[in-house]
C-alpha positions as semicolon CSV with decimal commas, in nm:
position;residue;x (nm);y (nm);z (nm)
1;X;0,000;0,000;0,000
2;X;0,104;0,350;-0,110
3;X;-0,012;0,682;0,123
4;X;0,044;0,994;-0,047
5;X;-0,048;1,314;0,117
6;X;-0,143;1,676;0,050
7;X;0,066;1,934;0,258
8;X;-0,069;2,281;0,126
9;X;-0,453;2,303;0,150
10;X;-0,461;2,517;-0,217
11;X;-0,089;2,484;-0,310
12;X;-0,079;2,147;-0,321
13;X;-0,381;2,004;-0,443
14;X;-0,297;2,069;-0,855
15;X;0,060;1,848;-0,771
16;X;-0,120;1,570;-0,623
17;X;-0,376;1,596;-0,899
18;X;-0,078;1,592;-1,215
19;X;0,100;1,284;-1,004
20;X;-0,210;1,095;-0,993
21;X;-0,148;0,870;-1,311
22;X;0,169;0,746;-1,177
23;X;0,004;0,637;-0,874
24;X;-0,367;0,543;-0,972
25;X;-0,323;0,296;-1,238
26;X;0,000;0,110;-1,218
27;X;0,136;-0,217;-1,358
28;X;0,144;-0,491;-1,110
29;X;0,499;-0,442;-0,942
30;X;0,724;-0,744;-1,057
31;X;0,781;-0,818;-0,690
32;X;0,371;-0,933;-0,589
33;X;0,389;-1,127;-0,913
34;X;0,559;-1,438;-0,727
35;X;0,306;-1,704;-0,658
36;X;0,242;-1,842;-0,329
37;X;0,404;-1,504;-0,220
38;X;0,164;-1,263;-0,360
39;X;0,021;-1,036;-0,108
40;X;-0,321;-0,902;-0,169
41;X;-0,269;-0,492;-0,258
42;X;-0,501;-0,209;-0,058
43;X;-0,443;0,038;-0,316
44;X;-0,404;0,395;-0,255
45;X;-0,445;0,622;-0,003
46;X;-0,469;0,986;-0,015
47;X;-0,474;1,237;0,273
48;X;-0,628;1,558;0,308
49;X;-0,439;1,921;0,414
50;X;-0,529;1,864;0,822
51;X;-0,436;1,468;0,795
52;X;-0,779;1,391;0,765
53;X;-0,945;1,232;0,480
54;X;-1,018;1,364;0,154
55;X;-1,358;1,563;0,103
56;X;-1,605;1,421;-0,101
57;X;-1,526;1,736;-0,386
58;X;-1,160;1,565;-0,408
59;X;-1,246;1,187;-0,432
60;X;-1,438;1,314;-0,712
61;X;-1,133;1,474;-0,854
62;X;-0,954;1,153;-0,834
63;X;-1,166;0,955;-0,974
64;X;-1,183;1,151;-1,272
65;X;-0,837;1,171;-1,295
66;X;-0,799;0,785;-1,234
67;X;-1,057;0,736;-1,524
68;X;-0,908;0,966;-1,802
69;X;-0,733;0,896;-2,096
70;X;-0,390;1,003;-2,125
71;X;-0,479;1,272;-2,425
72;X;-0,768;1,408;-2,143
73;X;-0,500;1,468;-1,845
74;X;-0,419;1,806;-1,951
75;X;-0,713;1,939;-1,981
76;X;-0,879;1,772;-1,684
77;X;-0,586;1,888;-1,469
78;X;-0,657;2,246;-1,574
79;X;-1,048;2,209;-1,484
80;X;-0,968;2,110;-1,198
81;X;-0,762;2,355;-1,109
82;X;-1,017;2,602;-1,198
83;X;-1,314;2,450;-0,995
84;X;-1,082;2,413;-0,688
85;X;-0,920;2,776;-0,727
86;X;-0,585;2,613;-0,703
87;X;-0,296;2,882;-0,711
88;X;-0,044;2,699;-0,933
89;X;0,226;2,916;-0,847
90;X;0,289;2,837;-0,497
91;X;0,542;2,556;-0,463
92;X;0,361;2,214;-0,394
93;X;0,452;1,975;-0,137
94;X;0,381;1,597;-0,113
95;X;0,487;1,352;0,198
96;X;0,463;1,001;0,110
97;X;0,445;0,682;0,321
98;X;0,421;0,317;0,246
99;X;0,382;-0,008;0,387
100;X;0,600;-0,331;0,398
101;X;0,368;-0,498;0,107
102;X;0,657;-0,606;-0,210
103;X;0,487;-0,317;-0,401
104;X;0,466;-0,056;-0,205
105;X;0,872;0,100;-0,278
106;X;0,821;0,044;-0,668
107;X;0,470;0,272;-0,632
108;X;0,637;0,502;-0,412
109;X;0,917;0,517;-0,661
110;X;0,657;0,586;-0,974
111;X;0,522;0,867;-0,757
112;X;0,851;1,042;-0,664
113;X;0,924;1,023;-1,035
114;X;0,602;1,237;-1,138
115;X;0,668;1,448;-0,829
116;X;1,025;1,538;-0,948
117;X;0,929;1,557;-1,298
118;X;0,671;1,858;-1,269
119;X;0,904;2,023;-1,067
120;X;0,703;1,918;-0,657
121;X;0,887;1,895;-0,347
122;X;0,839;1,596;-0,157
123;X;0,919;1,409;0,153
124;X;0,947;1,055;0,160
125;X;0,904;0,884;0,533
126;X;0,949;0,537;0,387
127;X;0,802;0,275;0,560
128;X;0,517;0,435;0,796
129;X;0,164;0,303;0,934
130;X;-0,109;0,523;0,781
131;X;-0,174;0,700;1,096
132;X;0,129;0,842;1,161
133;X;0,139;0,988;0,785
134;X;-0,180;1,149;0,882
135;X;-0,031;1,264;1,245
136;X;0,289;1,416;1,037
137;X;0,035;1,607;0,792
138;X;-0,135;1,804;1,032
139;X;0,187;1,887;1,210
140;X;0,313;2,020;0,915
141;X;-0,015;2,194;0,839
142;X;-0,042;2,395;1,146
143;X;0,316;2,491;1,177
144;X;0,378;2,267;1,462
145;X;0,095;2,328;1,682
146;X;-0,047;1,949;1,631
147;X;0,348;1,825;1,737
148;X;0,651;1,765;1,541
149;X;0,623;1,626;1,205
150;X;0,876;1,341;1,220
151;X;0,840;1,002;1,324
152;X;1,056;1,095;1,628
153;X;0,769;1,397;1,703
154;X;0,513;1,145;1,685
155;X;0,725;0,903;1,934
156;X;0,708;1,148;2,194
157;X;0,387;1,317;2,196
158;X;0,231;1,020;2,257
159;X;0,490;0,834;2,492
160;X;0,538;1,114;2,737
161;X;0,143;1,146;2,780
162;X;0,103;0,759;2,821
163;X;0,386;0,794;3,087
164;X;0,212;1,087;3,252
165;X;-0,084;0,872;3,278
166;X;0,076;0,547;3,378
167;X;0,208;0,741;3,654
168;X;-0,055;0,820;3,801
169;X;-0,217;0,473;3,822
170;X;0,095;0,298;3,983
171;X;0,111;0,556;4,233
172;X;-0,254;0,387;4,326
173;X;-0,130;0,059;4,340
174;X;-0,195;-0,088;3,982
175;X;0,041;-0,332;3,898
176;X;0,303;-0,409;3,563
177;X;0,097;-0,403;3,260
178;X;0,162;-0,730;3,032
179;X;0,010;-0,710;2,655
180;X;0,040;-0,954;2,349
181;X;-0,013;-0,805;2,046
182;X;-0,075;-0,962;1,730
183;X;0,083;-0,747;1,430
184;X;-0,074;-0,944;1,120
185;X;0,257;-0,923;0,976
186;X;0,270;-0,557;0,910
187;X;0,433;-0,237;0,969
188;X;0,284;-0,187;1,283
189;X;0,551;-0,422;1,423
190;X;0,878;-0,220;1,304
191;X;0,668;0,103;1,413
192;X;0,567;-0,039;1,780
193;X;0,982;-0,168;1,785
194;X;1,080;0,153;1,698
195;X;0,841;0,276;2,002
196;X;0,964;0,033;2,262
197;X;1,231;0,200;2,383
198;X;1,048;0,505;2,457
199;X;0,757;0,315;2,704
200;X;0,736;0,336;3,036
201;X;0,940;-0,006;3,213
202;X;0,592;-0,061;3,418
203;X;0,448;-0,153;3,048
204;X;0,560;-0,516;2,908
205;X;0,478;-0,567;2,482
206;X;0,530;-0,893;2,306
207;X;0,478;-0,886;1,987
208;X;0,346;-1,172;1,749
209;X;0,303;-1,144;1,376
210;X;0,605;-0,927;1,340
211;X;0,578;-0,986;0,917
212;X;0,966;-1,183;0,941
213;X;0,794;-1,535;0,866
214;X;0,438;-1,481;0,751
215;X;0,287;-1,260;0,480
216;X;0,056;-0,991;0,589
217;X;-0,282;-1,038;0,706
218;X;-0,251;-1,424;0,684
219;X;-0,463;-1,598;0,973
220;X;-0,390;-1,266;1,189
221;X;-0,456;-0,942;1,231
222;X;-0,825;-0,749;1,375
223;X;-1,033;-0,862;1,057
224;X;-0,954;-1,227;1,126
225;X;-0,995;-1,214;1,450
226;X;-1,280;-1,042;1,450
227;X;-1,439;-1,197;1,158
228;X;-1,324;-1,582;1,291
229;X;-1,398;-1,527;1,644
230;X;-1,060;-1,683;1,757
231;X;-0,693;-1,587;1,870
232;X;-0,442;-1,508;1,567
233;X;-0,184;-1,796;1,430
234;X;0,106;-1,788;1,640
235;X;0,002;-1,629;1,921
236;X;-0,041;-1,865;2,247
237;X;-0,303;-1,746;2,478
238;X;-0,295;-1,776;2,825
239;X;-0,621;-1,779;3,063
240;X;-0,714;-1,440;3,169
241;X;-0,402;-1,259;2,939
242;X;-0,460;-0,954;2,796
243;X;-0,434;-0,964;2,428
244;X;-0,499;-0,740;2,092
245;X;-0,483;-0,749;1,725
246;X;-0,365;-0,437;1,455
247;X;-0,449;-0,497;1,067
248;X;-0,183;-0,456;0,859
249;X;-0,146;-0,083;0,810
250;X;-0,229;-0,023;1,214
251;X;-0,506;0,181;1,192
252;X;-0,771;-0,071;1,390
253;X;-0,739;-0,252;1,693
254;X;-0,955;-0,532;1,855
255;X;-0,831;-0,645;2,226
256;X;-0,960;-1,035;2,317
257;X;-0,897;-1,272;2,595
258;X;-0,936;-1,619;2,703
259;X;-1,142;-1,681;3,013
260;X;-1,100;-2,017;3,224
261;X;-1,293;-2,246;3,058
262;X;-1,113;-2,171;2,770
263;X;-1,408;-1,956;2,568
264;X;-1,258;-1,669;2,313
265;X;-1,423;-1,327;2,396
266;X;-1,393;-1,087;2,134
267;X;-1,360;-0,672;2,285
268;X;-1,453;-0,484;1,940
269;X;-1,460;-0,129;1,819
270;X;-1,830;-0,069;2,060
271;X;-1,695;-0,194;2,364
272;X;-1,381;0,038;2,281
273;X;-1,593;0,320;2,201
274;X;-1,780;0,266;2,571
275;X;-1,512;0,261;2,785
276;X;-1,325;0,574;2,663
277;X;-1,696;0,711;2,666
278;X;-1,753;0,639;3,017
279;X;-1,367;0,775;3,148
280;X;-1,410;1,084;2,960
281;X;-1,784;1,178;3,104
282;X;-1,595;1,156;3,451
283;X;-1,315;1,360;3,403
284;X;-1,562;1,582;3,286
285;X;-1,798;1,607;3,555
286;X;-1,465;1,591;3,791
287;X;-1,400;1,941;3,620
288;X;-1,709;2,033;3,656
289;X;-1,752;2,112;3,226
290;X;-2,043;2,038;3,099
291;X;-1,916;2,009;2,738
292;X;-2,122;1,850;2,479
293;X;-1,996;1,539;2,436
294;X;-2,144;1,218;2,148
295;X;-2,105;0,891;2,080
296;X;-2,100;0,852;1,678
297;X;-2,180;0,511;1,536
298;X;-2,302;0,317;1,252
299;X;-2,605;0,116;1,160
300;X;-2,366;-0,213;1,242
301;X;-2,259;-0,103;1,593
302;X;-2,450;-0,351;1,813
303;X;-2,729;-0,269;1,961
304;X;-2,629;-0,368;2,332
305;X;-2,423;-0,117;2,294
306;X;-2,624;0,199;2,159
307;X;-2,884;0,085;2,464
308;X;-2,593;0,073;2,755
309;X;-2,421;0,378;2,584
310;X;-2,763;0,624;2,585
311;X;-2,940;0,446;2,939
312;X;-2,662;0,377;3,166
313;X;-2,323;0,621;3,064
314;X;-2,587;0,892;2,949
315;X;-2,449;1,010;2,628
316;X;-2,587;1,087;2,337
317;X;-2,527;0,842;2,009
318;X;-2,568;0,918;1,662
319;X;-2,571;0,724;1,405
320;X;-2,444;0,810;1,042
321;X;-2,378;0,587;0,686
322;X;-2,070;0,341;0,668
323;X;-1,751;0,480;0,634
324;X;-1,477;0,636;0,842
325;X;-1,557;0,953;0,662
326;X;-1,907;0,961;0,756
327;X;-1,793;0,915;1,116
328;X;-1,545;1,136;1,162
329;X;-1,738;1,460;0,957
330;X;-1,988;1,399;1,263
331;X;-1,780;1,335;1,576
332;X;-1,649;1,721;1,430
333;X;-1,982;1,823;1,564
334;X;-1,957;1,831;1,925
335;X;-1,717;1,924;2,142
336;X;-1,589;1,560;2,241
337;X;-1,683;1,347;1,937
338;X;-1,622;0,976;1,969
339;X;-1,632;0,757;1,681
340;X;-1,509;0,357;1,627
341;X;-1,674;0,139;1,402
342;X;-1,689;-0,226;1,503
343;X;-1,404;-0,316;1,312
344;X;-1,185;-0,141;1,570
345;X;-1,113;0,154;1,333
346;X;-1,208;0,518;1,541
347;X;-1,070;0,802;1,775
348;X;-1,144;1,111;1,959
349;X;-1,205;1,438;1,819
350;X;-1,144;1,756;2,038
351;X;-1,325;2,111;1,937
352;X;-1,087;2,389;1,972
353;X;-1,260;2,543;2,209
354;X;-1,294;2,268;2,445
355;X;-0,915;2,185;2,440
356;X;-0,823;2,553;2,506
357;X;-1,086;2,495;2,807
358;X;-0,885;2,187;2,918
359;X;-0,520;2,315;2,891
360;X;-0,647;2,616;3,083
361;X;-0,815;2,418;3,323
362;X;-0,496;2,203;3,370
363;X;-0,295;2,505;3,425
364;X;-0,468;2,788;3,607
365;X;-0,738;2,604;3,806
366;X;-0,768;2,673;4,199
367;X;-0,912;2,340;4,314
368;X;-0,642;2,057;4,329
369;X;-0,885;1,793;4,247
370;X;-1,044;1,990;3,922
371;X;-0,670;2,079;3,791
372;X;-0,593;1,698;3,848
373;X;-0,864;1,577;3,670
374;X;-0,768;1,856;3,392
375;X;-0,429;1,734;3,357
376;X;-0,524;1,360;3,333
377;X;-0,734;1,496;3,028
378;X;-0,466;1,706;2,889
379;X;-0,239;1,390;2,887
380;X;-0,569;1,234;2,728
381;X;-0,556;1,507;2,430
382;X;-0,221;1,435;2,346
383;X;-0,197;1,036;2,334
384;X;-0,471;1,067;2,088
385;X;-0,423;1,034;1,731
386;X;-0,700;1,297;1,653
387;X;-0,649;1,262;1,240
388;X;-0,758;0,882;1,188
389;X;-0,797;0,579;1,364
390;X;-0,471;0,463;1,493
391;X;-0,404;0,149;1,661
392;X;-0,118;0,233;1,827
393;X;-0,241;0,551;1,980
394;X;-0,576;0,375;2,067
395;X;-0,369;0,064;2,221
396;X;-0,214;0,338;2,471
397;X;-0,509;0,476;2,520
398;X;-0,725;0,190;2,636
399;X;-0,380;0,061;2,854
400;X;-0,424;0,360;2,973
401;X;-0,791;0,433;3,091
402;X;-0,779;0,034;3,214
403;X;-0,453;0,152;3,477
404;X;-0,612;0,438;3,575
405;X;-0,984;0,244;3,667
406;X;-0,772;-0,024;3,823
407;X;-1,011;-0,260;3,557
408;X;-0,927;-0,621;3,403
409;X;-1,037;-0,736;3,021
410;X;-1,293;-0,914;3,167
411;X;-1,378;-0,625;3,379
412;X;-1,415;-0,458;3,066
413;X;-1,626;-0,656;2,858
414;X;-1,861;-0,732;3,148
415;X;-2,022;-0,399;3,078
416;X;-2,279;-0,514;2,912
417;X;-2,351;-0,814;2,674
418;X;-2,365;-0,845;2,290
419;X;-2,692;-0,914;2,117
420;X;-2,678;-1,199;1,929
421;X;-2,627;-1,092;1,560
422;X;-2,558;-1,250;1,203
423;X;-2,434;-1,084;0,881
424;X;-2,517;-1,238;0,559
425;X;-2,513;-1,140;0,186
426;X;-2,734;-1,174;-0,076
427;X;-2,634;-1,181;-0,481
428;X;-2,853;-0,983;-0,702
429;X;-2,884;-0,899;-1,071
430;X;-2,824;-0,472;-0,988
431;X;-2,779;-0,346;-0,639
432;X;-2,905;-0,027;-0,705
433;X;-3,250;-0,130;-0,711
434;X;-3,196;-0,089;-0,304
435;X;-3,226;0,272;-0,205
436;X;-3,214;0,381;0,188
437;X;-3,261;0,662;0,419
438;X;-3,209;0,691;0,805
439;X;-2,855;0,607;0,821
440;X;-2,912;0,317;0,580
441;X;-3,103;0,164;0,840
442;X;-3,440;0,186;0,661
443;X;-3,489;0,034;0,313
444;X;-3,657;0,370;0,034
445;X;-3,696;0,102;-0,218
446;X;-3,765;-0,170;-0,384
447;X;-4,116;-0,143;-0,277
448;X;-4,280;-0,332;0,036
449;X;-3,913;-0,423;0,137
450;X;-3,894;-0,224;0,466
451;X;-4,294;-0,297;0,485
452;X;-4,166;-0,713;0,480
453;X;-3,870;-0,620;0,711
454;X;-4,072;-0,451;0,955
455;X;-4,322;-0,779;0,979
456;X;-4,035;-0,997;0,996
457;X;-3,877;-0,791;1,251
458;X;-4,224;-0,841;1,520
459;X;-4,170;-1,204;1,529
460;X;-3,842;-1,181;1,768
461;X;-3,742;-1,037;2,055
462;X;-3,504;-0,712;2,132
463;X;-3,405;-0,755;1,761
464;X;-3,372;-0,545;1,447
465;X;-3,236;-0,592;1,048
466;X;-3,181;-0,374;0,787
467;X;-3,035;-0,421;0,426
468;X;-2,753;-0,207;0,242
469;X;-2,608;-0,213;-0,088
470;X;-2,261;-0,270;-0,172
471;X;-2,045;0,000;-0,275
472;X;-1,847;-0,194;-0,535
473;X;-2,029;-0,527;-0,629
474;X;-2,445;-0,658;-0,684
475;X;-2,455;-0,750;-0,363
476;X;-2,683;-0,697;-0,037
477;X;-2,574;-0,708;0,313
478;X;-2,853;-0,811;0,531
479;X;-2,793;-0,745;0,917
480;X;-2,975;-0,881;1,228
481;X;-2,992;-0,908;1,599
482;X;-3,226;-1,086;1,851
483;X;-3,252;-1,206;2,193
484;X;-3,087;-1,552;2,092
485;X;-2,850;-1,642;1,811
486;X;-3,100;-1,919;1,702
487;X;-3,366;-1,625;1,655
488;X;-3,063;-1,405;1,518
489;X;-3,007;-1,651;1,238
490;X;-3,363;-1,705;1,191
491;X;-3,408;-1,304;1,144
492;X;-3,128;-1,286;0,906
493;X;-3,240;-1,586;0,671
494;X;-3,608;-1,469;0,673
495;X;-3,495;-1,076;0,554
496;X;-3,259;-1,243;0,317
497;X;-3,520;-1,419;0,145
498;X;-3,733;-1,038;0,152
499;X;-3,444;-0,933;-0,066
500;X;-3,395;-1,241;-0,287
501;X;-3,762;-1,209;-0,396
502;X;-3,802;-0,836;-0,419
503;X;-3,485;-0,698;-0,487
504;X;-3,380;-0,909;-0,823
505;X;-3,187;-1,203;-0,603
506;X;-2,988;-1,418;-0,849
507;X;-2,878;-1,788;-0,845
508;X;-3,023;-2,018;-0,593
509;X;-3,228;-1,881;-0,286
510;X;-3,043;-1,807;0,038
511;X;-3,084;-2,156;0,270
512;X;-3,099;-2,168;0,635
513;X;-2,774;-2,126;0,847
């Protein structure tokens, strides 16, 4: 995987724009053309002026640019140009990343080449995990204020908060924190070596999957995990061990464990999202702020959770389309936005206005248990990755909040219990016959869908389904929960039928599970 980033919000834009065909539609590099030791590509990633991801305007832009003909690149680079007021006479400036798949140097290469060629500056970072490209962007972008825009910067931001906080939990009594962590054979393992060194001794890492015998992603990592329900290759899990899983480019993180009969429990993106939730609504109210503060989720976050999120912690949830995007545009909203996706992908965002409110708090405020509280948050605002989901800034984080409550993993996950839920898909001839509104939780068309969905739906208990449409092939996700997994299943295969029948299903009908 190739990340190539923006570093001038209007300078920029036209450089990454002319580079695009050297990027966007390569030849296969030589090196993933080996057999047995082909690793699967992610593509491209592109990053916006603030580290964030590109707005909607610019994925336009690059599709356009990805789909033109080479006698068409001029002139769709100038139009371009012209729609997004680019000034093409300030110098342009383009930091590039990549990860440890084969590929990834010869596309980095092809992109350096373009760069040079139409006269950009760049700078390379060479092997990096997404996040931290995004974390270096917005350093650069606000002339430091975000940290420093080196890997080293990034190193210690987020290490001397973690130790701040660490601190403060031994001097309570918590023991030496132990942690296995399951790399999937990516370049979060050279990033979290690299980090080592700069942890606090109280803080023990072993790291599995390190990519030196294994290609990425291959029976490790959060998808499989989460997906499989069961502890990564290689990694031997002890009763009662704390344990967690990156994907290959480190942006998501799942944590698991092993209780003592030997069952796998899975701790995904919603139980994440809850327990930074509830820690931040206390430091909060130990401040005595009443900042408005949001839980953001999608249609696929389990219900358990939305219901112990808005009755018991007290905080408001939203709930937006798929997509990291769609997430993070609303967790902008408030003035403590939280956002993960099941998956383990999410983070924290911060308004302005409330960190100024913090960092003054933490420095000027009378009461010793209000400042306290202050700093603790402070140290909070700087271990998080506020760009993108990171799992190596979210990894610190939860070690962090778990010290400080003095909880266990199973402490943790006790919180409340998952409703039983399947995911199935259904093939059909055109998936844009399905149409939805409300988040995508409600089905617009074909018609009588939702009105069959809705019946379906009064035959079980505490459950719920709704059906979405592929972004990229004719197919239909259909999602349920219920009070049992029996009645999940049931749910799933009845609303899966709905869509074979009205919604153009091809092939055979959907069977039982």
């Amino acid at each position: 995987m190739l990340y190539v980033s923006i570093s001038c919000p209007r300078a920029s834009a036209c450089c990454l724009t002319r580079v695009t065909p050297s990027f966007v539609r390569p030849k296969r590099a030589p090196s993933a053309q080996r057999g047995d030791t082909v690793q699967e590509d992610n593509g491209v990633k592109l990053i916006d002026p603030l580290g964030e991801m590109l707005h909607p305007s610019w994925e336009e832009y690059a599709t356009q640019l990805a789909n033109a003909e080479d006698q068409e690149l001029q002139e769709i680079v100038t139009e371009i140009c012209q729609k997004a007021a680019v000034n093409q006479r300030k110098d342009a400036s383009v930091f590039i990343g990549r990860d440890t798949r084969p590929s990834s140097k010869e596309l980095s290469q092809a992109v350096i080449d373009g760069i040079s060629v139409l006269g950009g500056q760049y700078h390379d970072y060479g092997l990096v995990t997404t996040p931290q490209l995004h974390y270096m962007v917005c350093c650069q972008n606000t002339q430091g204020q975000y940290g420093k825009p080196t890997l080293e910067g990034y190193y210690q931001k987020l290490s001397k908060a973690f130790t701040e906080l660490i601190k403060k939990s031994l001097s309570s009594g918590e023991a030496q924190r132990q942690l296995k962590i399951d790399c999937a054979n990516g370049i979060g393992a050279l990033k979290l070596a690299e980090m080592e060194t700069y942890f606090p001794k109280e803080v023990q890492v072993q790291v599995y999957n390190d990519g030196t015998k294994e290609k990425l992603n291959y029976l490790c990592g959060a998808d499989f995990v989460k997906v499989h329900q069961k502890p990564p290759k290689g990694l031997d899990m002890k009763p009662n061990e704390s344990c967690c899983s990156f994907d290959g480019d480190a942006d998501r993180i799942v944590y698991y464990y092993k209780d003592t009969a030997g069952h796998f429990h899975l701790i995904d993106g919603d139980k994440i999202a809850t327990l930074i939730s509830i820690f931040l609504k206390e430091l909060l109210a130990k401040m005595g702020q009443t900042l408005k503060m949001a839980v953001v989720q999608t249609a696929y976050a389990n219900g358990s959770s939305t219901r112990y999120l808005e009755e018991t912690v007290k905080v408001p949830v939203h709930c937006v389309k798929t997509g990291v995007k769609h997430l993070h545009h609303k967790a902008q909203e408030f003035d403590v936005g939280i956002y993960f996706e099941a998956n383990g992908h999410g983070t924290v965002l911060f308004s302005k206005a409330a960190e100024n409110t913090i960092r003054q708090l933490a420095k000027e405020e009378k009461d010793v248990a209000k400042r306290e509280a202050a700093k603790v948050l402070e140290n909070m605002i700087d271990l998080i990755n506020q760009t993108v989901g990171d799992a190596i800034s979210d990894m610190l984080v939860i070690e962090a909040i778990l010290a400080l409550k003095g909880l266990t993993l199973q402490q943790w996950d006790a919180l409340y219990n998952d409703f039983p839920s399947r995911l199935l898909k259904v093939q059909v001839a055109d998936r844009q016959v399905i149409d939805t509104t409300d988040a995508e939780r409600r089905a617009v068309t074909p018609p009588g869908l939702q009105e069959k969905i809705d019946a379906l739906v009064k035959k079980y208990k505490l459950s719920r389904a709704f059906v979405r449409p592929s972004g990229t092939e004719d197919i239909v996700r259909v999602y349920a929960e219920a009070d049992t997994q029996e009645n999940a299943d049931a749910l799933a295969h009845e609303v899966s039928l709905a869509v074979y029948h009205l919604a153009g299903g091809k092939g055979a009908p959907p069977q039982p599970i």
